[in-house]
N, C-alpha and C positions, 0 to 999 in steps of 0.2 A: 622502443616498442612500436611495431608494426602497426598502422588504425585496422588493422582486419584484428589483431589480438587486441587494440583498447576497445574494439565494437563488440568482442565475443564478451571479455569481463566484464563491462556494461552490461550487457543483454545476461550474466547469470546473474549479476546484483540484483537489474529488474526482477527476475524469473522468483529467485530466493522470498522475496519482496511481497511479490503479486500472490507466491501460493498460499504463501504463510500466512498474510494478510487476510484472505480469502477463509481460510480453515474457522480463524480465531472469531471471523465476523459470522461463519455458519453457527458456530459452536455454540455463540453467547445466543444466538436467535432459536439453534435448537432446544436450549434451555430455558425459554421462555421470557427472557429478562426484558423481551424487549415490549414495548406496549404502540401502536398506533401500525400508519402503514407505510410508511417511509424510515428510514436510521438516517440522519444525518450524518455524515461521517470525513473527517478531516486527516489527509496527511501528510509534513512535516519532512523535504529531504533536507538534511543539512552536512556537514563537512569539516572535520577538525582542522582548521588554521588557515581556511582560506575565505570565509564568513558567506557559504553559501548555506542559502535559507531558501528554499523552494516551499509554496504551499498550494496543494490542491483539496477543494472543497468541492462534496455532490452530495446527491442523495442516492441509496440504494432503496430501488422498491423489495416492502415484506411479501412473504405470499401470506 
C-alpha cells in the first residue's frame, strides 16, 4: 500500500469518526439531557490485536 492510500483510509476513518461523533453529541444536547455548561467528554481509539489504546479527554462548551 502506497502512504498516499494509507493517509487517504486514515483520513476517511478520522472523517467517519469526527461526523458521527459530532451528530450523536448534538443530538443527546438537543434533547435536553444534558445539565450545566461544559459536557465532559472522553474518546477511546483502540485496535484488534495490536494493543493500541489511545485516549483523548476535553471539554465541549454548551450554548
Amino acid at each position: 500500500m502506497s502512504e498516499d492510500a494509507f493517509n487517504m483510509s486514515i483520513r476517511k476513518f478520522l472523517k467517519e469518526v469526527g461526523v458521527t461523533s459530532q451528530r450523536e453529541i448534538e443530538e443527546t444536547v438537543r434533547k435536553g439531557q444534558i445539565a450545566g455548561k461544559t459536557l465532559k467528554v472522553c474518546m477511546t481509539l483502540t485496535a484488534e490485536g495490536i494493543g493500541l489504546n489511545h485516549v483523548v479527554a476535553g471539554e465541549i462548551e454548551l450554548p
